[in-house]
C-alpha positions as CSV (number, residue, x, y, z in Angstrom):
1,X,-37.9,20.3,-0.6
2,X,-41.0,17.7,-0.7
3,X,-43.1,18.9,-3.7
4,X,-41.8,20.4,-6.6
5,X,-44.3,22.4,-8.4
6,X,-43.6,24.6,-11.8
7,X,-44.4,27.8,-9.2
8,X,-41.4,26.8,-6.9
9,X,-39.0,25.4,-9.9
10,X,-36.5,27.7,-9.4
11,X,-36.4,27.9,-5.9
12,X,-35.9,23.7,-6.0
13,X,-33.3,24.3,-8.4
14,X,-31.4,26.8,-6.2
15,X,-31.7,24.3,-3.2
16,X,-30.1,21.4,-5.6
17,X,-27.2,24.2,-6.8
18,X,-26.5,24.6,-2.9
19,X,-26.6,20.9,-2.0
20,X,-24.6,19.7,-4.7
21,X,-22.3,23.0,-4.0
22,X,-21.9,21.7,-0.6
23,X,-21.2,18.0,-1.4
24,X,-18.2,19.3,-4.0
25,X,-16.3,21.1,-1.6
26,X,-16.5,18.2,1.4
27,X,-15.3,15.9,-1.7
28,X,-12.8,18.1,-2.2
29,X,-11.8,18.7,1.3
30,X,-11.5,14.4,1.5
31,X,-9.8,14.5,-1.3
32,X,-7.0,16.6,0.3
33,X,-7.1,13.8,2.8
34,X,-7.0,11.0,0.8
35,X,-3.0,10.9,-0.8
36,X,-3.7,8.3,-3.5
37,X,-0.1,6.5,-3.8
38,X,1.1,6.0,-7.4
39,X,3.2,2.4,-7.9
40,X,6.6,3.6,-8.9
41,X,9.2,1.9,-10.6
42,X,13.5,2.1,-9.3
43,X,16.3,1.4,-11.2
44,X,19.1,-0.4,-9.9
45,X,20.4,3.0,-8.2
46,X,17.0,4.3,-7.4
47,X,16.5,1.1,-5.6
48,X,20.1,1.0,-3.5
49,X,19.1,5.0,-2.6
50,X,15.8,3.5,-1.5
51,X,16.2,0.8,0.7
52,X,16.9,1.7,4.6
53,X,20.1,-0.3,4.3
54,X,21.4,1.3,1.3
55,X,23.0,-1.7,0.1
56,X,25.8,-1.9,-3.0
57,X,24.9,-2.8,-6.5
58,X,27.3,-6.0,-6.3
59,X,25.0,-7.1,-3.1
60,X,21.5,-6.2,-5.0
61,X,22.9,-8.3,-7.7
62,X,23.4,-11.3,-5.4
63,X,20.0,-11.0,-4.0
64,X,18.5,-10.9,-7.6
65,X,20.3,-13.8,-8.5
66,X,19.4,-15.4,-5.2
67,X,15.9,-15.1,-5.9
68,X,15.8,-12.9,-2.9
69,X,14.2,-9.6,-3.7
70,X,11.5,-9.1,-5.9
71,X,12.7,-7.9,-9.7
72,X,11.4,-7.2,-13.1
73,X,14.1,-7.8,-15.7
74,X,13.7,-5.5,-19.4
75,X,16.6,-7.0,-20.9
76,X,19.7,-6.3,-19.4
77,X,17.9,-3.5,-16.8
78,X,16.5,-4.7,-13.6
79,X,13.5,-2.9,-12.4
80,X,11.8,-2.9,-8.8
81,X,8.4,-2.1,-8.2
82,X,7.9,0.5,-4.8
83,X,4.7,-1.7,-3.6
84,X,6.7,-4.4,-4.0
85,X,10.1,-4.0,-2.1
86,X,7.3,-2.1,0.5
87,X,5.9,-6.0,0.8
88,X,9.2,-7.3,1.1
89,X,11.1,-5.1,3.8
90,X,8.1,-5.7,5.9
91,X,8.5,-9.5,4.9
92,X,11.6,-9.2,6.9
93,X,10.1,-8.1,10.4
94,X,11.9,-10.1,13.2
95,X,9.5,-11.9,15.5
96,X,9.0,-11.0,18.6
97,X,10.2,-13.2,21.7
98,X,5.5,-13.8,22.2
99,X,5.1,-14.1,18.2
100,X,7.8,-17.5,18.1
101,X,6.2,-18.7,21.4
102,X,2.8,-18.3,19.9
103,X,3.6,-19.7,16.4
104,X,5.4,-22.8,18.4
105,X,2.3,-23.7,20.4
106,X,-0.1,-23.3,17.2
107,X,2.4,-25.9,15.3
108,X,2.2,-28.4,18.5
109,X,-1.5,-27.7,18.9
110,X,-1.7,-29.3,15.5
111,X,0.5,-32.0,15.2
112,X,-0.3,-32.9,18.6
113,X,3.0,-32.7,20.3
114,X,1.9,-31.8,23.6
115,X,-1.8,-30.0,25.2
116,X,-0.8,-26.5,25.5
């Protein structure tokens, strides 16, 4: 479609129809693809349920007051945000036997301890 004239008007019209046809449905079909996660919010049972260790409510209320897991407090309720226990269970990853050797050498590297 390189000139539009008033003669081929409706033909140019029927070409934009398709290509903006076309362009919906491979939107669509992404949009299938694409799961958009919603941030959702755990009570205190919610969160035990949640978390691969399934821990008890006298333990979650020793990590709270340890400063340990991440918590929103509305009044008396404690609230945990999805994205953020997600950021903290990962937080916990044990190093690997090559991560500690690696993070040891970059520590002497710069304080000069030894030439690695």
């Amino acid at each position: 479609m390189n000139n539009i004239t008033f003669g081929n008007l409706p033909d140019a019209v029927n070409e934009i129809n398709d290509k903006l046809s076309r362009i919906e449905k491979i939107l669509f079909e992404k949009g299938k693809e694409v799961k958009l996660e919603v941030d959702e919010w755990f009570n205190l049972i919610e969160f035990c349920n949640y978390h691969p260790d399934k821990p008890s409510k006298p333990t979650v209320y020793g990590w709270v007051n340890s400063g340990i897991v991440p918590v929103h407090k509305g009044g008396k309720k404690l609230r945990f945000l999805k994205s953020e226990i997600d950021t903290w269970l990962k937080q916990g990853k044990k190093r690997t036997l090559l991560e500690t050797l690696e993070e040891t050498d970059n520590y002497l590297k710069i304080k000069g301890g030894r030439n690695v």
